[in-house]
C-alpha angles and dihedrals in degrees: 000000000000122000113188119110130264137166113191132174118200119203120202137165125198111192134209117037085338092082125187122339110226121250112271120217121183127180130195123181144130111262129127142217105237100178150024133207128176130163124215113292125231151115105276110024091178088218132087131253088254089061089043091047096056096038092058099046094047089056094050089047086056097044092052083062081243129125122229088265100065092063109106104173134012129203129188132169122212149159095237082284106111154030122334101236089233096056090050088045090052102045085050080058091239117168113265093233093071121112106263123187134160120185130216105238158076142233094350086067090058105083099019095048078081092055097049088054093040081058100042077057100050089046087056089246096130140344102215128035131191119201123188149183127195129171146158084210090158103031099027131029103357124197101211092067104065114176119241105242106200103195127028145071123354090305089075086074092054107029087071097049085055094278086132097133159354089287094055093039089058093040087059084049092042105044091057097038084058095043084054096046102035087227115158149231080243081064095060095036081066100050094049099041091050093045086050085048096052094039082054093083094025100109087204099052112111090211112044095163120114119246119210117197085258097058083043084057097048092050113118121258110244100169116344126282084023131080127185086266100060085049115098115241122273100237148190112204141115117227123186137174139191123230111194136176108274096243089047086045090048083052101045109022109022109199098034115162119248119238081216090164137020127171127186124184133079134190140269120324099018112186086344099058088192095117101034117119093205115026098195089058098110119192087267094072084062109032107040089079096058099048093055101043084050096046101042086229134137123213077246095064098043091099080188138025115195098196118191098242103183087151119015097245092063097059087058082045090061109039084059107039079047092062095252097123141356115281108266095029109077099104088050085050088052101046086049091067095237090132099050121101095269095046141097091272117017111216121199099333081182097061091268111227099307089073113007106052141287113245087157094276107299092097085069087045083055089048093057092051088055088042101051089037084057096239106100106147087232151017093011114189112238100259104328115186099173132055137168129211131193142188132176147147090211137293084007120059141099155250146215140202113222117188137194100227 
């Protein structure tokens, strides 16, 4: 695995209908996640993101083995539904001199924002970075209602035709994903059931009640092909992480995973899917080649995937734009238990976002972090050294690399 750094930028253009490709960015680097911090996870915390924001930090702080003062920059994403970075920086009493950034988006940001704080430590920028996300994201702002805006940028020509949010983005994606793959309701029956099975032992889940075909099946359409039970949660938590320079993570958190690769970029249509010219093309079509090309890994040598499952069909989507099985095949690849704890990959052992939570994808990059240190409260992989992570928001998103050193 190589180590050294690189930042690269790929430019390709597709013509035609195809339209533009968007822009690729890979890191690889050496860098480690010293420490975790998650608050509890429900659906009216009765505090606000700021609280959140702070509680969680200062756990994964603690948990590093580092004090307040050894944080030297701090990084959070958001949708305009949580703490400001300075005002967290400043209530954790950080100097004021320290880099601060916090980045519009959503699920892209879940597996990249890695990436942005493993850089700010190879510049010499800082040596410890907190990242953070913090949402009411059931009792606050919530995504899933996303307002219809009738005049106004190109929204203004979907909105109108049910393109009203994130669920009915994905069902488009997903019908015709399905239709081109013949994959079947059956499929994401599997994915569901087995993520309600793992969530069952998980003491964090917000839903720890099994879930049999039949119970998949009575669950309520909220946009076909998707039901209430292949949605994510709408949570309120706050999740945070610290990225240290190896040596300080060797002397105060020995074990720490490597962030080794991490890719960003996606192709055309990204959340919007109006100019894509295929709408089941998720960011993993584009992406899985260069992460593998950038990280010198094959599908066969990933012991874990974390997969950002905010709806059932894109986990299927993944597993096979990511090279683990052939296209067509991932819900036979589910049923077979491949993707269970004691199979060949291992997918969301904590109940993934489906069933844990949604804290926009960073508590599954928290789970890795357990998984690959060997103290996951349940359902641990037998000695797991690589993980991958992912986040999108469609044909745009990213991916990391996480290793057991």
């Amino acid at each position: 695995m190589p180590h050294e750094f690189a930042w690269q930028y790929c430019f390709k253009q597709a013509l035609g209908l195809q339209g533009e490709q968007m822009a690729q960015q890979a890191f690889t680097g050496a860098a480690a996640v010293t420490g975790i911090g998650l608050t509890d996870i429900s659906r009216d915390s009765g505090v606000s993101p700021l609280q959140l924001a702070l509680t969680a930090s200062r756990a994964a702080i603690a948990d590093a083995g580092l004090t307040a003062s050894d944080i030297d920059g701090v990084l959070c994403y958001h949708m305009n539904d949580s703490a400001p970075v300075t005002e967290v920086a400043e209530r954790l009493h950080l100097p004021p001199a320290i880099w601060t950034n916090e980045i519009y988006g959503g699920g892209t940001q879940s597996a990249s924002i890695l990436g942005d704080a493993s850089m700010l430590i190879h510049s010499g920028t800082a040596s410890n970075v907190l990242i953070y996300r913090a949402l009411n994201g059931r009792s606050g702002k919530r995504m899933s209602q996303a307002p219809l805006r009738l005049a106004g940028g190109e929204a203004q020509f979907t909105r109108p035709y049910g393109m009203a949010g994130p669920v009915n983005l994905f069902a488009l994606s997903s019908a015709r994903w399905m239709h081109d793959t013949a994959a079947t309701e059956d499929d994401l029956a599997a994915v569901v059931c087995q993520s309600r099975h793992l969530a069952a032992s998980n003491p964090r889940a917000l839903l720890t009640r099994g879930m049999t075909t039949g119970d998949y099946f009575a669950s309520p359409w909220i946009s076909t092909p998707l039901r209430r039970a292949d949605c994510c949660q709408e949570t309120d938590a706050g999740a945070a992480l610290i990225v240290s320079r190896t040596d300080i993570a060797d002397a105060a958190r020995p074990g720490s995973p490597r962030i080794t690769t991490v890719v960003r970029g996606g192709g055309p249509g990204a959340s919007s899917m109006d100019k894509a010219g295929d709408v089941s093309s998720l960011f993993s079509r584009y992406l899985a080649g260069k992460l593998w090309d950038m990280s010198g890994l094959t599908p066969d040598d990933v012991d874990l995937a974390l997969l950002y499952d905010a709806y059932s069909p894109v986990v299927l989507q993944q597993l096979e734009d990511f090279g683990f099985c052939n296209r067509g095949e991932s819900g036979h690849f589910v049923r077979s238990g491949n993707t269970l704890p004691s199979g060949t990959l291992p997918v969301n052992p904590h109940g993934g976002l489906l069933s844990e939570g949604y804290v926009h994808g960073l508590n599954n990059i928290l789970e890795a972090v357990r998984q690959l240190r060997g103290t996951a409260t349940s359902h641990q992989v037998a000695s797991p050294h690589v993980a991958l992570c992912t986040g999108f928001g469609g044909s745009y998103g990213s991916a990391a690399i996480l290793e057991r050193p």
